[in-house]
TIDREN-994259 format. One record per residue (C-alpha): x, y, z; residue number from 1. Coordinates in steps of 0.001 Angstrom, whole numbers, plus 524288, in hexadecimal, padded with zeros to 5 digits. Example, Ala and Ser with C-alpha at 12.3 -4.5 7.8 and 13.67 -1.06 7.14 Angstrom:
      u      v      w    k
  8300C  7EE6C  81E78    1
  83566  7FBDC  81BE4    2
END
This chain:
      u      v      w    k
  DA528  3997E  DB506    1
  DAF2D  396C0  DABD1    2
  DAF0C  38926  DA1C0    3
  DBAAF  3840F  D9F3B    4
  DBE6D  37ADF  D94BA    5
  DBF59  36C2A  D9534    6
  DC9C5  36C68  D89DF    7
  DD84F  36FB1  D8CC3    8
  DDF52  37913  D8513    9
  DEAE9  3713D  D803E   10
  DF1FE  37BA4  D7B8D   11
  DEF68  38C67  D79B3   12
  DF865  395B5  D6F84   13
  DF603  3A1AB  D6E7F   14
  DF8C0  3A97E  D6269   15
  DF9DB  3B789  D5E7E   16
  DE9CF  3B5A8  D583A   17
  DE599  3AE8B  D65ED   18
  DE46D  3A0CC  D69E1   19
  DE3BE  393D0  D68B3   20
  DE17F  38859  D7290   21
  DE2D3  37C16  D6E26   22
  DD789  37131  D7344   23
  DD959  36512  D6EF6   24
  DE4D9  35F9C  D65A7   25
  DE2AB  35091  D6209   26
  DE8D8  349B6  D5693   27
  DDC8B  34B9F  D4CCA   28
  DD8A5  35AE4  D526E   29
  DDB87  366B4  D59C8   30
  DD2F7  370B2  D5EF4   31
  DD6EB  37DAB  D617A   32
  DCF71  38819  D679D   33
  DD28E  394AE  D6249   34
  DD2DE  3A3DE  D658F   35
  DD45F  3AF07  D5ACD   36
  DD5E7  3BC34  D60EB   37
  DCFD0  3C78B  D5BF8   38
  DD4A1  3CE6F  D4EB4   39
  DDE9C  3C2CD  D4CD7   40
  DDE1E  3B7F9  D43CA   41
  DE529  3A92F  D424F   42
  DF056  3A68D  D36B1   43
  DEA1F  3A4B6  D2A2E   44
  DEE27  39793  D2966   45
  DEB20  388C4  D26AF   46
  DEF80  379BA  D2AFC   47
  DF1CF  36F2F  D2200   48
  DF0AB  36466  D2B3C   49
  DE41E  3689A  D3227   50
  DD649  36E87  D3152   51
  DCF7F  37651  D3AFF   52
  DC0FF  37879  D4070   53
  DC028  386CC  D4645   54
  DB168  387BC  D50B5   55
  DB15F  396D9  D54EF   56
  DADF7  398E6  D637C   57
  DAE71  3A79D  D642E   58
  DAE77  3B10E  D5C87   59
  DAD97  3B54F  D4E05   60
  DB9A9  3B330  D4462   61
  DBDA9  3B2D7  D35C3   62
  DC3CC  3A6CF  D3079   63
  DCA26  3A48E  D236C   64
  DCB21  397FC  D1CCE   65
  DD2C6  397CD  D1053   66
  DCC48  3A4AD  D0988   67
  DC037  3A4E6  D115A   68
  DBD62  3AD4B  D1E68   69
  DB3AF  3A8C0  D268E   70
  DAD46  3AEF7  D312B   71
  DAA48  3A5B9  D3D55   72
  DA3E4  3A8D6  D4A9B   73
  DA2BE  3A1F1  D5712   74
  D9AE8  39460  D55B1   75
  DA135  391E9  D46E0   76
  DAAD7  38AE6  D4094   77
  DB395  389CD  D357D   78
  DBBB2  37DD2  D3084   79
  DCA11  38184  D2A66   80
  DCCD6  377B6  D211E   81
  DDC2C  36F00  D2135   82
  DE3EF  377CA  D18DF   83
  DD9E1  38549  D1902   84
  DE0C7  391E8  D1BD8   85
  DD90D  397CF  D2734   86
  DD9DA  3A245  D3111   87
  DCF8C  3A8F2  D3CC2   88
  DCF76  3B671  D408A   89
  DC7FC  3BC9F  D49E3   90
  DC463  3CA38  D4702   91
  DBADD  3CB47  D52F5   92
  DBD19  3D274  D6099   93
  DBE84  3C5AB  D67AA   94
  DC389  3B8D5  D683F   95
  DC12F  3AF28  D5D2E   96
  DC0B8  3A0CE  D63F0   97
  DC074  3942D  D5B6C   98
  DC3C0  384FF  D5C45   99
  DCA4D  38097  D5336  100
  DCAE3  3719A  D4FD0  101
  DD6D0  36D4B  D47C9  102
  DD68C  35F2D  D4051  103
  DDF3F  3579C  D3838  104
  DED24  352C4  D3938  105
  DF613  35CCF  D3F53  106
  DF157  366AF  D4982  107
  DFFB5  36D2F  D4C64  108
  E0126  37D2B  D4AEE  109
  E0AD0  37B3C  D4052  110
  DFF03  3784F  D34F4  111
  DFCE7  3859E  D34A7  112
  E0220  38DCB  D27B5  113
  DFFF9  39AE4  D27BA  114
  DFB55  3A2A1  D1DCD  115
  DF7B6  3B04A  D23F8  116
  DFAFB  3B363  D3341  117
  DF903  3C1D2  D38A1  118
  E0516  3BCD5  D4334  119
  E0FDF  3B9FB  D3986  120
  E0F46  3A9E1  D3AC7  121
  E0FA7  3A958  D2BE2  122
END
């Protein structure tokens, strides 16, 4: 027996570090759910017009905030402060899977500068 979800994905993109679906996207959030394939890692990046809320669903990851790595299993979670640079990387055998919850004024894909970015979207 298979359980399917009550929520709609609105949108899906993949990437060349996995996956994203996008849940919900309202005028005051968005919620993302969020797959990081093994050995690969997100931009090193940060958004001045939002903050996000990162809950791990599977699997164990590394995520840096500003000059801090932290290491976060399934069951935790990890705020990224308006204006932090922050990245994840999964250096685990299997999928990394979080939901990420975006708040503030501006949810659009173009609040993202790049510091770092193993794919050459510097």
């Amino acid at each position: 027996m298979s359980l399917k979800s009550s929520q709609p994905v609105l949108f899906e993109d993949h990437r060349p570090w996995g996956y994203y679906q996008v849940l919900s996207d309202e005028p005051d959030h968005k919620v993302k759910r969020i797959v990081v394939y093994p050995g690969q890692r997100l931009s090193l990046q940060r958004h001045h017009r939002r903050m996000e809320h990162w809950h791990i669903i599977q699997g164990c990851a590394f995520v840096t905030v500003n000059n801090s790595e932290i290491p976060v299993c399934a069951g935790e979670s990890i705020d990224i402060p308006q204006g932090a640079w922050h990245r994840i990387k999964n250096s685990g055998q299997h999928n990394v899977v979080f939901i990420e919850v975006q708040r503030g004024e501006y949810f659009g894909e173009d609040d993202i500068e790049r510091l770092e970015d193993d794919y050459g979207r510097t």
